[in-house]
C-alpha positions as CSV (number, residue, x, y, z in Angstrom):
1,X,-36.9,152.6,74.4
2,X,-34.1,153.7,76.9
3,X,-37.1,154.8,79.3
4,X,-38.4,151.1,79.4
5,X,-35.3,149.7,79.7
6,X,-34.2,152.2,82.6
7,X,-37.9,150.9,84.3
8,X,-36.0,147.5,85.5
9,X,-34.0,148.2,88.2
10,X,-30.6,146.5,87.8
11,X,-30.3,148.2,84.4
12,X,-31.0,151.6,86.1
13,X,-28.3,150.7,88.7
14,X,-25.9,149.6,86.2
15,X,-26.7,153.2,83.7
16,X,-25.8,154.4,87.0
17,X,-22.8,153.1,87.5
18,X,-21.0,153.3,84.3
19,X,-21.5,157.1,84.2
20,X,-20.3,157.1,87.6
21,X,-23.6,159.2,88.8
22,X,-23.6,156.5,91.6
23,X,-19.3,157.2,92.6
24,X,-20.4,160.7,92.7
25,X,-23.9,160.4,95.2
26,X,-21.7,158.3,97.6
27,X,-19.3,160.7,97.9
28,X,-21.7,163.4,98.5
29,X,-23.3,161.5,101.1
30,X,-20.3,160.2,103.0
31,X,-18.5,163.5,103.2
32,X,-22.0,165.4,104.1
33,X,-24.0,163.0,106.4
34,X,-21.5,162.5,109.4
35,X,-24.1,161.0,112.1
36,X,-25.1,157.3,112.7
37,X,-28.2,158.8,114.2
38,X,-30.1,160.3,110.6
39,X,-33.7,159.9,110.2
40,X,-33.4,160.5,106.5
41,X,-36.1,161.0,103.5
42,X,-35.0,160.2,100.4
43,X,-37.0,162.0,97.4
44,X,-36.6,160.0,94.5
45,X,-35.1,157.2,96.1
46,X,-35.1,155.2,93.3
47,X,-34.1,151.5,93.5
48,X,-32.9,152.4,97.0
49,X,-29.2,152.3,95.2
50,X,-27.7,155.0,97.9
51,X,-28.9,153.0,101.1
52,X,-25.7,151.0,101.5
53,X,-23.6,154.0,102.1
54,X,-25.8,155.3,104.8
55,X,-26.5,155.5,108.2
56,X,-29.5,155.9,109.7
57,X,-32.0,154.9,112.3
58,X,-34.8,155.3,110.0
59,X,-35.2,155.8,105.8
60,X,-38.2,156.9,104.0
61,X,-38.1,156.5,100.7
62,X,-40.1,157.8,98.1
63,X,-40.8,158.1,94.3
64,X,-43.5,157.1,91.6
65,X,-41.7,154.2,90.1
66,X,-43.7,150.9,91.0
67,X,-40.6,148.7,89.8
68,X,-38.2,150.9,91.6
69,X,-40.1,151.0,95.2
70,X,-40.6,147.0,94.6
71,X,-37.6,146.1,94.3
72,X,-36.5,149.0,97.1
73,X,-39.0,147.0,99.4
74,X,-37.9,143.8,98.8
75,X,-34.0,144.2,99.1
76,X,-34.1,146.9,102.2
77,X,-36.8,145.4,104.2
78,X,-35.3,147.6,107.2
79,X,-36.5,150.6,105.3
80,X,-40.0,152.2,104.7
81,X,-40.7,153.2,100.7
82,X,-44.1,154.6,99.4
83,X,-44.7,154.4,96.3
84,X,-45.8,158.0,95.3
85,X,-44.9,161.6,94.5
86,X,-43.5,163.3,97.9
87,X,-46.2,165.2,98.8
88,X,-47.9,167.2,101.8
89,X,-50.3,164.5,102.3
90,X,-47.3,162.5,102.6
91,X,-45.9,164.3,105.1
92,X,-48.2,162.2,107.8
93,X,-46.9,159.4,106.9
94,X,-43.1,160.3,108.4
95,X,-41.9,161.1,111.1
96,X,-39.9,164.5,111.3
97,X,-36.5,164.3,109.4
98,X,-33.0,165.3,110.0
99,X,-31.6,164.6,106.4
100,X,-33.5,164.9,102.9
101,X,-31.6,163.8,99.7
102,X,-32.6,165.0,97.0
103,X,-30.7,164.1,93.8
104,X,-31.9,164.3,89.9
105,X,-35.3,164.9,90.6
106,X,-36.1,168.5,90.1
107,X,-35.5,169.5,86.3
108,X,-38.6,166.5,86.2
109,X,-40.5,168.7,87.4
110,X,-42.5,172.4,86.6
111,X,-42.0,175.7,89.3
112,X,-45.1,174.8,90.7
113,X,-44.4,171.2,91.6
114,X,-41.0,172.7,92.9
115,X,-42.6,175.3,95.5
116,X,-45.0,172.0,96.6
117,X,-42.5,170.0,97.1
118,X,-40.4,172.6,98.9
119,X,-43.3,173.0,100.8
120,X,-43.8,169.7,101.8
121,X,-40.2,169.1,102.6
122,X,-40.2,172.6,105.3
123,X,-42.9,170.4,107.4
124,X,-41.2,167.2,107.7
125,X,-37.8,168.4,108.7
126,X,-36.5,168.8,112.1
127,X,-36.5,171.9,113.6
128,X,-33.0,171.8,113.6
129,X,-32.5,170.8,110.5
130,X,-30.1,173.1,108.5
């Protein structure tokens, strides 16, 4: 029941913001992302909830929620979301990174979907991305 009620967007914003999960991402990214100049790619992205404390010249945004990347699309129109699991194939469709946020996504998922992932996110980072 919680799951389906967590699948419309505002409610998963509000859950968000009550347990202050939200306060504690935009703290994260303010003190850690310093440059106006951030290609980011978001993993997970979401509703898109963290965009308004960033700065970037481009976003990528991904994750496997239809709703979530609907609603994404349709309130950051400035921003690029796919709607699908980060992948190596979808490392094509980006450009190369200099920040990747990556936040309550990985107990989801198994070792192996891990080391893929990881995998994926090595080729579509910057080379001077630390």
């Amino acid at each position: 029941m919680i799951k389906n009620i967590l699948n419309f967007p505002f409610m998963y914003q509000l859950l968000q913001t009550i347990c202050l999960t939200e306060n504690f991402r935009k703290n994260v990214i303010t003190e850690k992302i310093k440059s106006d100049n951030q290609i980011i790619l978001d993993i997970g992205c979401d509703p898109g909830n963290m965009i308004k404390y960033l700065k970037f010249v481009n976003y990528y945004g991904f994750d496997s929620d239809k709703n979530y990347i609907d609603y994404a699309k349709n309130k950051y129109k400035e921003c690029s979301f796919f709607l699908e699991e980060f992948s190596l194939k979808s490392t094509k469709k980006i450009e190369k990174v200099d920040t990747v946020l990556l936040s309550g996504l990985l107990h989801h998922l198994s070792d192996d979907e891990i080391k893929e992932l990881m995998s994926a996110i090595k080729l579509s980072v910057k080379k001077s991305f630390k």
